[in-house]
C-alpha positions in Angstrom: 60.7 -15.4 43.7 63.6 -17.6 41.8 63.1 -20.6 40.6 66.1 -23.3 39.9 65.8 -26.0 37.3 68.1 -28.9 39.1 69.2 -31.3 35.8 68.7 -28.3 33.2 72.4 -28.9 31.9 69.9 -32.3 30.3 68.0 -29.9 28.4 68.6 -28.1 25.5 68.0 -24.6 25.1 64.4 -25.0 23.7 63.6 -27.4 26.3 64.9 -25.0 29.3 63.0 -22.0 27.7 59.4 -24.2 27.6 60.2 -25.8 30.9 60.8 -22.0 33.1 57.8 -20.9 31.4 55.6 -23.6 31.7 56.8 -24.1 35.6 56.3 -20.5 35.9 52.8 -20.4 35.1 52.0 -19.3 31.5 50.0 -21.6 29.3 51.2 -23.6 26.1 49.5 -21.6 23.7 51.3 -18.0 25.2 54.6 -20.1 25.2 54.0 -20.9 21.1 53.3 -17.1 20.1 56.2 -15.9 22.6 58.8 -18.3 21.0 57.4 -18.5 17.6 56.7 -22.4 17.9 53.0 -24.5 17.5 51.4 -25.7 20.6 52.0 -29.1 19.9 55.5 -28.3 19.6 55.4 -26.9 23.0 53.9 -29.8 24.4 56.6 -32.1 22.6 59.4 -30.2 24.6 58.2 -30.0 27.8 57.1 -34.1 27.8 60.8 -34.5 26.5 62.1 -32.4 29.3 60.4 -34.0 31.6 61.1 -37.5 30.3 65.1 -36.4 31.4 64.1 -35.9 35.1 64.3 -32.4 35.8 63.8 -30.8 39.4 62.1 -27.2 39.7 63.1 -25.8 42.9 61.2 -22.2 43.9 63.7 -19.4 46.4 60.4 -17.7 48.1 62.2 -15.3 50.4 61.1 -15.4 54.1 59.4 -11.7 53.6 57.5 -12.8 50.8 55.6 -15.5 52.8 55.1 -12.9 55.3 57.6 -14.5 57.9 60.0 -11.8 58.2 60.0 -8.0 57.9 62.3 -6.2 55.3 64.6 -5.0 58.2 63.9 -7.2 61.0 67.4 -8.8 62.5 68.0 -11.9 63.6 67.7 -12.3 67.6 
């Protein structure tokens, strides 16, 4: 799985760093001991972040959702 953040050139680096975790799956309090930071300072980037419109887009490839085999070819 990828995951694009469409408007991240918005963000700054702290922002972008709270937002792919955060859209990722891991909770505010793992984000404050990974990057050093309080919770509430966690929370204060990602509502800023979001306040500037970004767009998270996931890539789930077609064999991950079990659509495709690894070497099946296109008929």
């Amino acid at each position: 799985m990828q995951i694009e953040i469409r408007g991240a050139e918005k963000l700054s680096i702290r922002e972008r760093q709270v937002v792919t975790l955060k859209e990722t799956g891991y909770s505010s309090d793992h984000i404050a001991r990974k990057l050093g930071l309080s919770t509430s300072t966690v929370s204060t980037l990602f509502n800023r972040a979001r306040s500037k419109g970004y767009k998270v887009v996931i890539i789930l490839p077609g064999e991950a959702m079990g659509l495709f085999e690894e070497n099946e070819e296109e008929d």
